[in-house]
C-alpha positions as CSV (number, residue, x, y, z in Angstrom):
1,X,99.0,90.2,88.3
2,X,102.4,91.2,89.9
3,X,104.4,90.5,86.7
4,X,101.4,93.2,85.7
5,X,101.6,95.3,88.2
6,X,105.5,95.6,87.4
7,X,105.2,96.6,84.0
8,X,102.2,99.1,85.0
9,X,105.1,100.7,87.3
10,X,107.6,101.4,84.5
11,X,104.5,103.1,82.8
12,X,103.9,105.9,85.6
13,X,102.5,106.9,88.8
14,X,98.9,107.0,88.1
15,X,99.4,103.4,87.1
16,X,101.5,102.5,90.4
17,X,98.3,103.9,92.2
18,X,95.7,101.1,90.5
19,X,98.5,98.3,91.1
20,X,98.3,99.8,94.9
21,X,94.9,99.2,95.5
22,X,94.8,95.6,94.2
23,X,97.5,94.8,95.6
24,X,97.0,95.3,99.1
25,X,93.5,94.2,98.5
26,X,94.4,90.9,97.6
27,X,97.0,90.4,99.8
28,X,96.6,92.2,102.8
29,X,92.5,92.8,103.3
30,X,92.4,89.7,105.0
31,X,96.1,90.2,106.5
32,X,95.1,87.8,109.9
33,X,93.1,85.8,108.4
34,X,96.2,84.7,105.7
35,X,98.0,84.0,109.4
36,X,95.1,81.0,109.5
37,X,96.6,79.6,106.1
38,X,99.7,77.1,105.8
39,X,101.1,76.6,102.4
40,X,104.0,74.7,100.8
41,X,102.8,71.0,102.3
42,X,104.5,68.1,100.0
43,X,101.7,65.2,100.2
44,X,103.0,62.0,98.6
45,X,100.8,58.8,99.3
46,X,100.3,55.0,98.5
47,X,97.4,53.2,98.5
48,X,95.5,50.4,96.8
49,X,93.7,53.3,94.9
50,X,94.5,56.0,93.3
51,X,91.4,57.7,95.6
52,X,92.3,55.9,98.4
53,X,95.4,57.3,98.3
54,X,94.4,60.9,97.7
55,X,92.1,61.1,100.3
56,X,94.5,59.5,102.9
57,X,97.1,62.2,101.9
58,X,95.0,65.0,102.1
59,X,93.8,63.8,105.7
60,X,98.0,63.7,106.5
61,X,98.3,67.2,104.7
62,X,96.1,68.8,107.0
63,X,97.5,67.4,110.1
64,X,100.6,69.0,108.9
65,X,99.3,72.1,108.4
66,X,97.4,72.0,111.5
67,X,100.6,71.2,113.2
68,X,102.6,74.2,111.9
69,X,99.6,76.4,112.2
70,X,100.0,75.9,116.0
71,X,103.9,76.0,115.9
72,X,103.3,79.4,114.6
73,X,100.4,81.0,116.5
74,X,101.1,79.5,119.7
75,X,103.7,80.4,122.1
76,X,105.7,77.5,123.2
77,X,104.6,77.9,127.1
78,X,101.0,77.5,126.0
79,X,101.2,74.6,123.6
80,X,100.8,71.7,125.8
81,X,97.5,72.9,126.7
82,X,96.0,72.4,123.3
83,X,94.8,68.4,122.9
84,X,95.8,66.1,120.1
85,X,93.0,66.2,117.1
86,X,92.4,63.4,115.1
87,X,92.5,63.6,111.5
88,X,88.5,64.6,111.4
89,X,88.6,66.9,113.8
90,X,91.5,68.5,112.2
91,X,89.6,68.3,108.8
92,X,86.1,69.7,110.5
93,X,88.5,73.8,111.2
94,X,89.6,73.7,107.5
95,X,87.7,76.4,105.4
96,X,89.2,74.9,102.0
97,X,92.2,73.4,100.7
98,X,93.8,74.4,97.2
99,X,96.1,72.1,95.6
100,X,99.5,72.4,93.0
101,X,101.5,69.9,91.2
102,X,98.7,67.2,91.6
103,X,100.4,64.0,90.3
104,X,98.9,60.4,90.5
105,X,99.3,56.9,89.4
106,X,97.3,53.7,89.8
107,X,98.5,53.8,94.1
108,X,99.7,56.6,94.2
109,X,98.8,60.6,95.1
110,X,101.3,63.5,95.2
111,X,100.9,67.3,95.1
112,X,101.6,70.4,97.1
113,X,98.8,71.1,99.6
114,X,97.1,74.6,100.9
115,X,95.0,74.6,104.0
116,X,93.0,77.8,104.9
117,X,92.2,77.2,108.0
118,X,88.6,78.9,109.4
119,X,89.7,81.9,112.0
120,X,86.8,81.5,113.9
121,X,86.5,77.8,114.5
122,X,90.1,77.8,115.7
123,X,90.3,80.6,117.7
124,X,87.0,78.9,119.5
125,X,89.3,76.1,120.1
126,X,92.5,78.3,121.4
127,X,90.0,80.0,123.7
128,X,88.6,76.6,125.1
129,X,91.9,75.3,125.8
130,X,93.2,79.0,127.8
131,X,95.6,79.2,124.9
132,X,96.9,83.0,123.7
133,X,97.5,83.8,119.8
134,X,101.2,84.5,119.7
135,X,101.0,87.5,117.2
136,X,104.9,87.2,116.0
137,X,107.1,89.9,116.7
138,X,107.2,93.6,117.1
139,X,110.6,94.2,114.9
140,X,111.2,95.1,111.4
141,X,112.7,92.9,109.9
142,X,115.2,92.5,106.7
143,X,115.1,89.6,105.2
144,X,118.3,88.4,103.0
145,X,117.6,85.6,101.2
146,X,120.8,84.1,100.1
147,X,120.8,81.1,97.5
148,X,123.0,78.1,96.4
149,X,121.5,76.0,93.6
150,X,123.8,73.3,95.2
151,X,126.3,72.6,98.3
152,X,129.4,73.9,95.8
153,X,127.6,76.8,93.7
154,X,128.5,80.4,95.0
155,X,126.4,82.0,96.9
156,X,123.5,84.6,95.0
157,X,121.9,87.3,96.9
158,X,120.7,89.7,94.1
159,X,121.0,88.2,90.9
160,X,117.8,87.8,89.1
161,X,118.4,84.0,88.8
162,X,118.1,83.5,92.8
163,X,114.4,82.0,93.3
164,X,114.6,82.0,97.1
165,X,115.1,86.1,98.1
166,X,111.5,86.7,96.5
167,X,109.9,83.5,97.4
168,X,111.1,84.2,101.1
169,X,110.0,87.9,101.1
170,X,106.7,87.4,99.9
171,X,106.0,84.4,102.3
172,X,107.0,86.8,105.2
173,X,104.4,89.4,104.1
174,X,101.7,87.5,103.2
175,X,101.8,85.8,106.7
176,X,101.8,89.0,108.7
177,X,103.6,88.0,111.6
178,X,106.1,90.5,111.7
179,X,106.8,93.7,109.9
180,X,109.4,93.3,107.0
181,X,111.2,96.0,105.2
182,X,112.1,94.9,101.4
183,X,115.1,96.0,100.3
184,X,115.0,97.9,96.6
185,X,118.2,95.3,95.3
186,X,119.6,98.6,94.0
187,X,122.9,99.8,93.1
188,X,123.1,101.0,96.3
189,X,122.0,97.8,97.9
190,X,124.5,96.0,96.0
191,X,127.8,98.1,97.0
192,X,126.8,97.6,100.8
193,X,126.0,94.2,100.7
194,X,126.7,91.0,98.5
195,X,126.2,87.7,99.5
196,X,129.1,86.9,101.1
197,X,129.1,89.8,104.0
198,X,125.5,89.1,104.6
199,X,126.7,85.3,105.6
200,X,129.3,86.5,107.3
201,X,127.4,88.9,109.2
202,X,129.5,91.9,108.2
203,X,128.7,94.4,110.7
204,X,129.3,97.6,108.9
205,X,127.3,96.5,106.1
206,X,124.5,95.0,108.3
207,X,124.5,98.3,110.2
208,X,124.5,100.1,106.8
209,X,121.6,97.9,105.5
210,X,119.9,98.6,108.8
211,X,120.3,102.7,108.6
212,X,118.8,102.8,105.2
213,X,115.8,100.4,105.4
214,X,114.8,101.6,109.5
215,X,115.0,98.3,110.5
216,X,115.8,97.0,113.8
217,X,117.1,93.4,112.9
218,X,119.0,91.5,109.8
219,X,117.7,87.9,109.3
220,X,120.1,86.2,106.8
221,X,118.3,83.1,105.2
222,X,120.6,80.8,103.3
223,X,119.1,78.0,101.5
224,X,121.1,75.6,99.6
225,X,119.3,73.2,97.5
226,X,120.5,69.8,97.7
227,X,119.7,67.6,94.1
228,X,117.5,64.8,94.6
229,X,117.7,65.2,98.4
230,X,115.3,68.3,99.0
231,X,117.3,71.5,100.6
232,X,118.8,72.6,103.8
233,X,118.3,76.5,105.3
234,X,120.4,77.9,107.8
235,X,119.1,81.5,109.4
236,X,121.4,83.8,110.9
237,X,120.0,87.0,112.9
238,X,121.8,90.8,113.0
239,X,122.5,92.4,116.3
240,X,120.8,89.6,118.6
241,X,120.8,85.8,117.2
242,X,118.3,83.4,116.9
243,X,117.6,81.3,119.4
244,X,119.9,78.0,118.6
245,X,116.8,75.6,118.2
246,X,115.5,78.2,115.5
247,X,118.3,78.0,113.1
248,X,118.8,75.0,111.3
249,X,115.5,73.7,109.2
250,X,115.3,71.4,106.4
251,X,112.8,69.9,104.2
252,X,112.8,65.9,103.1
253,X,111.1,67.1,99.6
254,X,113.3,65.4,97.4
255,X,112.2,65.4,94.1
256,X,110.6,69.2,93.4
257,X,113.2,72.4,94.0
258,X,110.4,74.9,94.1
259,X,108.5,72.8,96.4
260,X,111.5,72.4,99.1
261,X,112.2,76.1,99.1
262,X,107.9,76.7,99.6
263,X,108.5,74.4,102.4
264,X,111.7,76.3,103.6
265,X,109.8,79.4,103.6
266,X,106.9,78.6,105.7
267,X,109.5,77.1,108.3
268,X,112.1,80.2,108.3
269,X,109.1,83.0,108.7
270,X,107.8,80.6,111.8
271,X,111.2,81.0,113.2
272,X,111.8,84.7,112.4
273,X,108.6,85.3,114.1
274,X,109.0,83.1,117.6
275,X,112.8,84.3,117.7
276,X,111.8,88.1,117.7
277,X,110.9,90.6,120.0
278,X,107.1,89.9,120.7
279,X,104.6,92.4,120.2
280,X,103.0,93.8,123.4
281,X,99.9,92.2,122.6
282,X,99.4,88.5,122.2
283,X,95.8,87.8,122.6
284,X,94.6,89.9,119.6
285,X,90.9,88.3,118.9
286,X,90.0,87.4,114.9
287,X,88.6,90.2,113.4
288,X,89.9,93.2,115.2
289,X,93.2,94.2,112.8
290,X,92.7,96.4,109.7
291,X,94.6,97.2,106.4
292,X,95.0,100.0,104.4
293,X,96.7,101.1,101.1
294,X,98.9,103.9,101.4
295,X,100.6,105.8,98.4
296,X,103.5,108.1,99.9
297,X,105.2,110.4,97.7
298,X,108.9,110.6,98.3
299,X,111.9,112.2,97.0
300,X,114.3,109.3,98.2
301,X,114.7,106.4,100.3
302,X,115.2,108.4,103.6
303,X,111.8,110.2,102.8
304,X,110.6,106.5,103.3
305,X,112.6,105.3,106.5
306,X,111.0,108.8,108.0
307,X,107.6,108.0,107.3
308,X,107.9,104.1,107.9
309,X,109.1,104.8,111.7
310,X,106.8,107.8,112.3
311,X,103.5,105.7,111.1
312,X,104.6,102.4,112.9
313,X,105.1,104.6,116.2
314,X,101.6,105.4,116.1
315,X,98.7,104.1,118.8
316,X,96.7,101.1,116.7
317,X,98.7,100.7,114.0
318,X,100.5,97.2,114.2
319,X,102.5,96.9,110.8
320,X,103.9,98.9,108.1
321,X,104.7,96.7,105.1
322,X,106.7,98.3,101.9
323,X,104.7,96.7,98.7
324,X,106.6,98.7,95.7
325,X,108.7,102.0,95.5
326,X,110.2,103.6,92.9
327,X,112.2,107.0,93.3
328,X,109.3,109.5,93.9
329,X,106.8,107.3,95.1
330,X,106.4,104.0,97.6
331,X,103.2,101.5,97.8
332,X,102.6,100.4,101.6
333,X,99.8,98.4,104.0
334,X,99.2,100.0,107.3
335,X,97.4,97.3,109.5
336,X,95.9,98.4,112.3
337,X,93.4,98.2,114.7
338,X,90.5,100.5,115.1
339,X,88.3,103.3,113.5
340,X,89.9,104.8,110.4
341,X,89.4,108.4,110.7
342,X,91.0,107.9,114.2
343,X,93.9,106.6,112.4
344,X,93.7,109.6,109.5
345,X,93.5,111.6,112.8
346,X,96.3,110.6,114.4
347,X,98.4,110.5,110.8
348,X,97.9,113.9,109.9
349,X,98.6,115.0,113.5
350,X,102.4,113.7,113.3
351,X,102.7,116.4,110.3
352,X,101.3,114.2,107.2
353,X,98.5,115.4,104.8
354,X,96.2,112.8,104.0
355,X,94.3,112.8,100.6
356,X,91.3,110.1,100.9
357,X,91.3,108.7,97.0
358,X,89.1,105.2,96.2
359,X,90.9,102.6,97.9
360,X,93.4,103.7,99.3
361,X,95.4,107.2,100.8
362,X,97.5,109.4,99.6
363,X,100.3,110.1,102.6
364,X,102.3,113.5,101.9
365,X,105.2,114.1,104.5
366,X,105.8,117.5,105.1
367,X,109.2,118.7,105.6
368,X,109.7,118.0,109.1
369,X,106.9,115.6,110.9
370,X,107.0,115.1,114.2
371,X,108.0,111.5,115.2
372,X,107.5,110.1,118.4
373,X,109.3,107.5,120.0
374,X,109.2,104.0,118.7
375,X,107.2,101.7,120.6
């Protein structure tokens, strides 16, 4: 559908508006609930049985997934509280699992495991156990995802042949824990940045980057795949740096690229989000945060940075995510929390005109909205 949805926006406008609505729909109507899901698990398992073993590594998978559910939702001051679960009790919060690259043999099980996790069930057990939802971080993020296809290939940032940028983009959106600005990778892009100033942290291109997109932070993501050894992924953060423990991740999958770098991606969002600014609230209860599909018709990319800060500066609203843009027109998600015509409200009193269409609004700046401060 987003290969789809692509083509559809070469077409024209009124088909950027249907790719809009599904869009967010699909990815963003249940924006916390997809915080409750953990992807990119590598299950490989022996056994006398080809059953036996796929049972045993589904039970493992979802201890996994447990386990970085937690690393990600719960602040590190707070996760001693929470009590070891056994395999079935583990298995007894998972609303269903989806698998990918399901291989077996006579003893053995391997494939790359989805959990979704039930919301409810394990917010029940946070709130047994005293324990707060860590809702990531306040900050915008851009996130550079730079690629070697081994330790002595150059270094890709926007060529179409670099899997990871995209891969690590839409990980960071679909989890929600932050808010990410995605950069457009055009020819404007590629003068102020190439690969090698964002892993060197060039400051006047990071600042530049910065200007255009509204962001307040630079994470620079640089996975290098290592043949037959799985792949390493060093982050690197623009003004203020990651916390040391944060920086260095790798993953043991040894035998599947594209799994490694799924793996790589659920770790370096984790980070991004527990090494950011966190937002003011971190006991947000399941159920509370909206979305909505916006269509905002621009006449450049500062149109956009002008809209982005003035709607993310508004009471409720907790996330501003860039889907797709073209030259004249840009697809976001607001998430927020509250009544919607309170939100319209508040939107069209910053100096916006808000068109109510079938799924989604139609934002129109006018020349000079008022912005408040950013939060």
């Amino acid at each position: 559908m987003t290969a789809m949805c692509g083509v559809m926006m070469r077409a024209g406008r009124a088909a950027l508006f249907a790719c809009a609505v599904f869009l967010v729909s699909a990815s963003w109507g249940e924006a916390w609930a997809d915080a409750f899901t953990v992807g990119g698990i590598r299950i490989d398992v022996r056994a006398a049985s080809a059953a036996k073993a796929r049972g045993e590594a589904l039970l493992q998978g979802q201890v996994e997934a447990y386990r970085r559910l937690v690393a990600g939702l719960v602040p590190d001051s707070e996760r001693a509280r929470l009590p070891e679960l056994s395999a079935t009790e583990v298995e007894a919060m998972v609303a269903d699992l989806s698998l990918a690259d399901e291989r077996a043999s006579a003893t053995r099980y391997i494939a790359t495991l989805t959990v979704h996790f039930d919301p409810d069930r394990v917010a029940e057990l946070f709130k047994a156990h005293g324990v707060a939802l860590a809702r990531g971080s306040d900050e915008t993020v851009v996130l550079l995802g730079v690629y070697r296809e081994n330790p002595g290939a150059a270094p890709q940032l926007w060529e179409e042949t670099n899997p990871w940028r995209p891969l690590l983009t839409q990980t960071a959106v679909s989890r929600g824990l932050f808010p990410v600005a995605v950069p457009l990778g055009d020819l404007v892009d590629i003068a102020q940045m190439s690969a090698e100033k964002a892993i060197a942290l060039d400051v006047e291109a990071m600042d530049a980057l910065m200007a255009r997109y509204g962001a307040d932070a630079v994470v620079v993501a640089v996975a290098e795949a290592l043949p037959g050894q799985g792949a390493n992924l060093s982050l690197k953060r623009y003004p203020r740096p990651l916390p040391a423990g944060l920086s260095q991740l790798s993953s043991p999958v040894a035998d599947d690229t594209a799994a490694a770098l799924g793996d790589l991606a659920a770790h370096a969002v984790l980070a991004v989000a527990r090494g950011g600014k966190p937002q003011a609230t971190s006991s947000i209860m399941v159920g509370e945060t909206e979305s909505l599909a916006i269509l905002v018709p621009v006449t450049g990319v500062a149109d956009w940075v002008r809209v982005d800060r003035t709607l993310r500066a508004l009471p409720g609203v907790r996330a501003v995510v860039l889907r797709a843009s073209r030259s004249d027109v840009v697809q976001a998600a607001i998430q927020y929390s509250g009544d919607a015509e309170a939100l319209r409200g508040a939107v069209q009193r910053v100096g916006f005109f808000v068109e109510v269409r079938d799924g989604y609004w139609e934002v129109t700046p006018s020349p000079e909205p008022a912005t408040p401060p950013l939060r």
